[in-house]
Every structure is written in structure tokens, then in C-alpha cells.
C-alpha positions, 0 to 999 in steps of 0.5 A, a space after each residue: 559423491 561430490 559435494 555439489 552436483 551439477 545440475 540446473 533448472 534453467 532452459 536455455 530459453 530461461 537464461 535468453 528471457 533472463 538475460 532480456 530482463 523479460 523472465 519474470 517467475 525467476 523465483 522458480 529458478 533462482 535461490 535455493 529449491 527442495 528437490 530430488 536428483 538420481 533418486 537423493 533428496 537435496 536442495 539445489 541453489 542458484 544466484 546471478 553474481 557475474 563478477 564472481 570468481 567463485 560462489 560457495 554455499 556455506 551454513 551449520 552443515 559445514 561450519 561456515 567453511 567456503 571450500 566445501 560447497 563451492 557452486 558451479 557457474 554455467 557456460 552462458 555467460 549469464 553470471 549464474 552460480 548453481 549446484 545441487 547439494 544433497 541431503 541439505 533439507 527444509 530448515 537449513 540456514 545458508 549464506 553464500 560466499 562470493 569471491 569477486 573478481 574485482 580486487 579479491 573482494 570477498 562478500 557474504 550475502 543472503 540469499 535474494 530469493 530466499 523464501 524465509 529469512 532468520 529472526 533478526 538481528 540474525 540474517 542467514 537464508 533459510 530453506 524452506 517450502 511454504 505449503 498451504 492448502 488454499 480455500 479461497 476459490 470462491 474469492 479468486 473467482 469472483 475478485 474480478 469483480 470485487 476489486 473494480 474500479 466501480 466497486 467500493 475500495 475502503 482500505 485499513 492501512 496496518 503495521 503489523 508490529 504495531 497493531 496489537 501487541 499479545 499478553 506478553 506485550 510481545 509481536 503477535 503472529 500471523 496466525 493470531 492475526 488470523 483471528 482477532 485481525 480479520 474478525 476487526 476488519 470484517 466488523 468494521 466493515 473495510 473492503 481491503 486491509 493493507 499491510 506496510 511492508 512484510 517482506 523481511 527487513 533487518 531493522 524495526 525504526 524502517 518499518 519495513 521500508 528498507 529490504 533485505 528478503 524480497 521473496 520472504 514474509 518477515 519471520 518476526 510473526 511466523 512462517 511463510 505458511 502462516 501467512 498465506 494462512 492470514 491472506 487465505 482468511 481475509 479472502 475467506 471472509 470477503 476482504 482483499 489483501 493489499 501488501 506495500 511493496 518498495 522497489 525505490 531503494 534497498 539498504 546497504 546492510 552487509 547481508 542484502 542486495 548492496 555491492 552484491 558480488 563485489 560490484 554495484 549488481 543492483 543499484 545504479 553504479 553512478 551515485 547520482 542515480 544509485 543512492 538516496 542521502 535522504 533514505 542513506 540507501 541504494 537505487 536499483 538500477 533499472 536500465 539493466 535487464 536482470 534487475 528488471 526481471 528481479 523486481 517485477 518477478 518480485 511482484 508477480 510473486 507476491 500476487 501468485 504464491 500469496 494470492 495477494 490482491 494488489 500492490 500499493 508501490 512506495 516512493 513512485 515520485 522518487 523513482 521517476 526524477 533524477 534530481 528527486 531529493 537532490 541539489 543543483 550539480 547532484 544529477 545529470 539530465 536525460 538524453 533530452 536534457 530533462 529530469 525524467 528517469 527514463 529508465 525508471 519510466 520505461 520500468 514502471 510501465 513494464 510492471 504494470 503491463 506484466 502485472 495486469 497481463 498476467 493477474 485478473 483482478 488486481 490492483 497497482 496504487 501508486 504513492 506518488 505526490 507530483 503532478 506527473 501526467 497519466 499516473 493511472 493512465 493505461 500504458 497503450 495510451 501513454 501513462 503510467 498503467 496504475 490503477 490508482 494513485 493516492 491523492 496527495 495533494 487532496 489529503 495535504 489541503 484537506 488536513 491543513 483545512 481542518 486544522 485551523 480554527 473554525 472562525 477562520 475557516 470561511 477565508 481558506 474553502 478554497 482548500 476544500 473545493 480545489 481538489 474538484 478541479 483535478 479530482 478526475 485527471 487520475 483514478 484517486 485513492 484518498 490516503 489518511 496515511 501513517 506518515 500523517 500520524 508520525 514525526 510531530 504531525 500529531 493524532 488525526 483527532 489531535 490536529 483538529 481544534 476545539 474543545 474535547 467534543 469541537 474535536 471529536 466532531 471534527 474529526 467525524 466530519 473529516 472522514 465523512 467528508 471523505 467518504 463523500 468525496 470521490 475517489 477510493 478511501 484508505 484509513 491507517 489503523 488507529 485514526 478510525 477510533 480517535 488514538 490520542 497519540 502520534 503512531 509508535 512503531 513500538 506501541 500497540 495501538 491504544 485500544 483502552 479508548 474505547 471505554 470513552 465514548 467519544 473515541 468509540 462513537 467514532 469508531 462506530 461513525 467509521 464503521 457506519 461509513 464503510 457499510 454505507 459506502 458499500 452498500 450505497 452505488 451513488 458513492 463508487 459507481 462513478 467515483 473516478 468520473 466527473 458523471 459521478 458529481 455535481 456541486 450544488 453550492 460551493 459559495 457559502 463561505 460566509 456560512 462554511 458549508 459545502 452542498 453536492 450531489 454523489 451520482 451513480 447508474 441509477 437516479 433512484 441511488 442518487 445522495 445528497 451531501 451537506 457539510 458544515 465546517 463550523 460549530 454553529 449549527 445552521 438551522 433552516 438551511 435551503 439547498 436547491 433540489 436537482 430533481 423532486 422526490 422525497 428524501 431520507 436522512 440516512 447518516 447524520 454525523 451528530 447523532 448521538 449515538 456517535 457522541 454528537 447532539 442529536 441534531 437530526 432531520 426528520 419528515 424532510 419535505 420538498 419546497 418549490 421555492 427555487 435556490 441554488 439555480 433548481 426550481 425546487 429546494 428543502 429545508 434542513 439543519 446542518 449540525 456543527 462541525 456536521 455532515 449530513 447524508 440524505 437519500 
């Protein structure tokens, strides 16, 4: 018998999608796959690497010895090198050994749809069949609807290396983080949990930004099984699951995607549009068809095999112009002498049309920071075909905002208030991200200023504020109990805390915000709608108060929003009433409960003395530094 058998999983209808770039479950036919031919057990492998001159199979079971298992190139001049090889079962490490054309140059790659890689620093493929037995039916019935665009979004950002650290101050395993993490969010009451990048990458300070195992969970924390165990259990306890996915830019270690068969195979061959000096890594080149198929075959994978929930797409601004990042002299206009990517473009819409045509329920989000038109508007009508877009510049104006001193802050309201005149352009996420923690930037609760308690009642009204404001919210792990420090990579969040009592009554002031979010139409219902809001004063800057209105289907769940942005409280304050009725304080930022003062309303009875251009008003208290939400 020889060593490598002819044989194929691929349609001559396969390779004519493949080769248009439209074939995008390519992850059932590239790399390698357990199967059985004529009755023998084996693996067969299969990698695109069109300049080859030959293509081997090498690992443990023939010393690393290229002449052995050497793959078969098909005839259709689709580049693929493939074979079956038997007895080679699950567990096997492989590379593949690629002799290119071009001057002999000889590479030795990773398998790119290797579904498990080695620990790292080690970088060999594995063979692997991740079986699990799924018990989220319920949930992918019913996401559809859970995961709308009228349904409260609340996202717990996670760096899973990070988050905790086990006994042994050691990484934690998903099947560990199927426990302690699900019970916290549920707890804590988010609707979504993200994770930064867990497909496989070879160096920790990236944070998983720089990939080399597109189609493999990272095995830093387990098996690809147990994390499907993670994500089954979210959705077992109604939470959905949100993955960072990069397919801005790859890194050029020896073992990934970079110079793959002795040829610039998936990064652009013209440096100006092929590598990012700020990131020292490559660009895929999105004008080529089979590189287009990887990627949204990539995505696709991700939402079928892991029954993940939605994509959040890094770095979408830099995937969009050509002079991203780079001086004059260090791009080329398009065809019609502008900066747009038009390829990346024509990229981007693709993935989108393919990801929501072929999943119910699920989401894209776009971390994009520019002022580029039609982000998450659909493709039929000209944008990007996003479901949301983060709201950069809210969160950059919101942030300096609160960093200044209270005295100060009546000059600079117009920070606050700009963001309504864009606030419904984009279906908007707003992000208190990890890149605001990291580099200098300090701790969110560290940014604001004050003594101790001026501090911890910033940062209440900060994420009140937020809760209040239309859009979707998402919250990096460590900001919803306060951490003092800057995020560590390398540090387990710090968790002790939680024995002081400011740190834990803003844990317990988030948590209250999620479930009152949730629980509360008003707040998501029309939260990408200008329906959904209405000032009633924006003009106090003497005072540095904020009043608005949040607006959902029904009047009856209408909320009424006062903010108080300095640490005076404002005793007796009138705000005009839109409509007559009584009113509830359903959430003071001030109770003590939450480190405040106990500065709260009670018996809250409206006036028909007019203010703020309404015929009837109320009276309250806004606490310092203070948000009050009534009913």
C-alpha cells in the first residue's frame, strides 16, 4: 500500500465555488479530516499552495522526513495538494512541508484549518474531531429573537487568560470557566459575554490579535470540546456568546499564513497594501478569491460548529483605507483616486450578506472609529451590512468628560450632548473597552477625579449614564467592580476588592443596571431610534445636569433620566413633566446600598407649574456626582 493515497473530498462543483472565492464551508474540505477509505482508518489532508513544487506531510510518525508523505496536487489547476494517509489517527501532530517554485524556497507551515493547534511556544497541527453532544436547543430556537435589535444587548468583554487565575495562579480551563465564569455573568446580569480572541495564537502580549490557527480554540485552556462545552453552557443559562474575530491582519511567524508556499498566498503582494508597520504584520489580500473564501468560511465556522452568536470584527477602519496608518508617498489611490479599499469593501459586504444569510439570529459589530457612512446599514441599501457598530467617538468625549474636574465641567457639556446629534446615523454599541484600561490610560475608576468617595460616585454616574443612553452597552471585565489597576495580561483581575465597600457597591450598582435594562422596554426597545428619546433640558450647564426622556412602545414604560455631573447636590430641582402621572424612583445611584449617601426621592408628586416648555413639572433631589432614574 502506498503511503499516501489518492483520494479527494472535493466536487468538481467544490473547486468552481473555491476558485470564485464563493465556497464558504471550505473547513469541510481543506486541512486534514478522520475518515475511512476501502475499509482503513486514516486521516486525509488537503492545503491550497499553488506555487508549490511539492507539498509533504510530515509529524512523529515518520521522523519530520518530507520524502515519505508526499500529497497529491489535483489537476484542475486549483493549487490544492491532497491525499489520504492511513492509520494516522486523532492526536497526530503534523506540519506540511512545501517546496515552492519560486527559487526552491522550502516553508513549513501549519496547517490553516487545523482545528487544534500545540501549546504554544509549540506550533505543530493537530488531528483532532471536537465531538459534543449540544443541549442548547432551547436557545437556538428562540435567539432570534433574543438577539434583536429591540432586545437589551448588555456585553461582558473577557480576556480569558486574564479573568481569573486558578489555585496555581495558573490559566484556567474552559471547562473551569464553565462553572465560575457563566454563574458571574448570569449573576451579574449581562445578556452577552465576549471573549477577545480565542482562536489559537503563538504570543500572549497580542492578546490574541496576531493569528496563526484560525479554525482552532486556543489550547492554552483546553480542547476544542470543552469549549464548545463553555458556549453550550452560556446558552444553557440564556446568555449569548460573542467571539473577537481579526480579519485585518495576520503575523509573519514562521509557522502561520505569511509567505505561505513561497509566495505572498494571503497577504497582498504590494507592501503598501500587504503590511501594517504599526502592528509589523501582514494584510490579507482581499481582491483574491480564495482568500476571500477562507475568511468568511472562517466566520461561518465559528457561528456553525461553535453555535457562537456573533462576530465583533476588529480593526474595521483599517481594513477600509488605504492610507490607514501610513504617510503621504506610503499608499496608492483607487481607481478613482481616492482612499477607500475598494476591495476590502466589496469584502466586508460579502461577509455580512453571507453571514446573515445563512445564520438566523446573530449579530456582526464592527469596531470601527471613523466617520465612514452606512457601517450598519444593510448592503441592498448601500452600507456596510453591520448590525452595530461600536460608538467610538461617544465613549472617547464621554471619557474626557468625566476626567476633568467637577468646577470645570459646566464649560465642556457639550461633550456629553454631542453625541445625540449622530446618535441614530449607526446602530451603536457603546464600548468601555480593554483598550481603554491599558498603556497609561489608567483604571476607569482611576481616571475619574475627586477624593475616594468623589470617585466611586463618578464612576456610578458614568455607567448610569451609559445605561441611559441609547445604544447597546458593552463593559470590559474588571470595570463593573471598580479594579484600581491598569489591565494586566498577565494578572488575574483583582477580585480581593470586593471586601471594600465602594469597589462592591459598584459591582452591585452594575448589576442592578443590567437587570433594570433588561427588565425595562423604555431602555431598548427603540434604542437605535430617534422615537426612543427625547431631551427635556440639555441647557443647565450652570448646574451640570442632564434631563431626558427614554421612550419604548408603550408610554406606560416611559423613564425619566436626571444626571448630576457635579458633587453638589441639587436640592428641589424642576424638571418639566412631558405628560401627568405619578412617578417612582426606580434606581438612585446614591443609595447607600451602593457606597452613596442616601440622597433619595420619595412621595414624588407632580406640579402644574410649567418648566422646560411642559405645562406640569416635579420637584426632586439629584444627589452628587448622581443619576436618578424614575418611572
Amino acid at each position: 500500500m502506498p503511503n499516501v493515497i489518492v483520494h479527494s473530498l472535493f466536487t468538481d462543483f467544490d473547486i468552481n465555488l473555491f476558485k470564485s472565492g464563493k465556497h464558504y464551508r471550505l473547513y469541510e474540505k481543506l486541512g486534514s479530516h478522520l475518515i475511512e477509505v476501502d475499509g482503513v482508518k486514516g486521516t486525509y489532508f488537503s492545503v491550497w499552495a499553488p506555487t508549490a513544487k511539492s507539498v509533504s506531510v510530515i509529524g512523529n510518525f515518520n521522523s519530520w522526513n518530507p520524502e515519505d508523505h508526499k500529497l497529491n496536487v489535483r489537476w484542475d489547476s486549483s493549487g490544492i495538494w491532497e491525499g489520504f494517509i492511513p492509520n494516522i489517527g486523532k492526536g497526530e501532530v503534523y506540519k506540511y512541508k512545501i517546496q515552492s517554485t519560486n527559487n526552491d524556497i522550502w516553508t513549513e507551515k501549519a496547517d490553516p484549518f487545523a482545528r487544534y493547534c500545540e501549546h504554544p511556544p509549540r506550533t505543530a497541527s493537530v488531528v483532532w474531531t471536537a465531538e459534543h453532544d449540544w443541549k442548547d436547543e432551547a436557545w437556538m430556537g428562540y435567539r432570534n429573537d433574543k438577539n434583536g435589535l429591540d432586545k437589551p444587548y448588555s456585553v461582558y468583554e473577557v480576556h480569558l487568560g486574564s479573568w481569573k487565575k486558578n489555585a496555581e495562579n495558573k490559566f484556567m480551563t474552559y471547562k473551569e470557566f464553565a462553572e465560575d465564569l457563566v454563574s458571574y455573568v448570569k449573576e451579574m446580569g449581562y445578556t452577552h459575554v465576549e471573549f477577545m480572541p480565542i482562536m489559537e495564537y503563538p504570543y500572549d502580549p497580542s492578546w490574541g490579535y496576531q493569528l496563526t490557527g484560525y479554525f482552532a480554540p486556543t489550547s492554552r485552556f483546553g480542547a476544542p470540546e470543552d469549549f464548545k462545552l463553555l458556549v453550550d453552557t452560556f446558552h444553557q443559562n440564556d446568555i449569548g456568546v460573542i467571539l473577537d474575530w481579526v480579519p485585518s491582519h495576520f503575523p509573519e511567524d514562521a509557522h502561520g499564513l505569511g509567505f505561505f508556499d513561497g509566495s505572498n498566498l494571503y497577504e497582498h503582494p504590494d507592501r503598501r497594501k500587504g503590511y501594517h508597520t504599526d502592528w509589523k504584520s501582514l494584510i490579507f489580500n482581499y481582491g483574491r478569491n480564495e482568500v476571500r473564501a477562507f475568511l468568511i468560511s472562517n466566520a461561518l465556522f465559528w457561528l456553525d460548529q461553535f453555535h457562537v452568536d456573533g462576530l465583533r470584527v476588529d480593526a474595521v477602519a483599517s481594513m477600509l483605507y488605504l492610507d490607514y496608518s501610513r504617510e503621504e508617498g506610503e499608499w496608492e489611490p483607487n481607481i478613482y483616486g481616492n482612499n477607500e479599499n475598494l476591495e476590502a469593501i466589496s469584502f466586508i459586504r460579502e461577509l455580512n450578506e453571507a453571514v446573515y444569510s445563512n445564520f438566523e439570529g446573530v449579530q456582526t459589530i464592527a469596531e470601527e472609529s471613523t466617520a465612514f457612512s452606512g457601517v450598519s446599514k444593510p448592503v441592498e441599501h448601500g452600507g456596510l451590512g453591520f448590525g452595530m457598530k461600536w460608538m467610538m467617538g461617544w465613549m472617547h468625549d464621554t471619557l474626557e468628560f468625566f476626567k476633568k474636574e467637577a468646577i470645570y465641567r459646566r464649560h465642556h457639556m457639550n461633550d456629553l450632548t454631542f453625541g445625540m446629534t449622530y446618535t441614530f446615523t449607526e446602530h451603536f454599541m457603546l464600548p468601555f473597552s480593554h483598550d481603554e484600561v491599558v498603556y497609561g490610560k489608567q483604571s476607569l475608576v482611576y481616571r475619574m477625579p475627586g477624593d475616594e468617595w468623589q470617585r466611586f460616585a463618578n464612576l456610578r454616574l458614568l455607567f448610569g449614564y451609559m445605561f441611559t443612553h441609547p445604544g447597546t452597552k458593552l463593559m470590559f471585565m474588571g470595570g463593573e467592580f471598580g479594579q484600581t489597576s491598569e489591565w494586566n495580561f498577565e494578572q488575574s483581575l483583582e477580585w480581593h476588592l470586593l471586601k471594600y465597600e465602594g469597589h462592591k457597591g459598584i459591582q452591585d450598582f452594575v448589576k442592578d443596571l443590567n437587570h433594570l435594562y433588561k427588565g425595562s422596554p423604555a431602555l431598548y426597545e427603540k434604542q437605535f431610534s430617534p422615537e426612543g428619546f427625547q431631551w427635556i433640558d440639555y441647557s443647565d450647564h450652570e448646574n451640570s445636569v442632564l434631563t431626558y426622556v427614554r421612550k419604548g412602545h408603550d408610554d406606560k414604560n416611559d423613564l425619566i433620566i436626571a444626571c448630576n455631573f457635579t458633587p453638589v447636590p441639587r436640592e428641589n430641582y424642576r424638571i418639566g413633566m412631558p405628560k401627568k402621572g405619578k412617578l417612582k424612583e426606580i434606581l438612585n445611584s446614591d443609595d447607600k446600598k451602593y457606597g452613596g449617601g442616601g440622597n433619595l426621592n420619595t412621595n414624588i408628586k407632580t406640579s402644574t407649574k410649567a418648566a422646560h416648555g411642559h405645562k406640569k413639572s416635579i420637584e426632586i433631589t439629584i444627589p452628587p456626582l448622581g443619576i436618578v432614574i424614575l418611572r
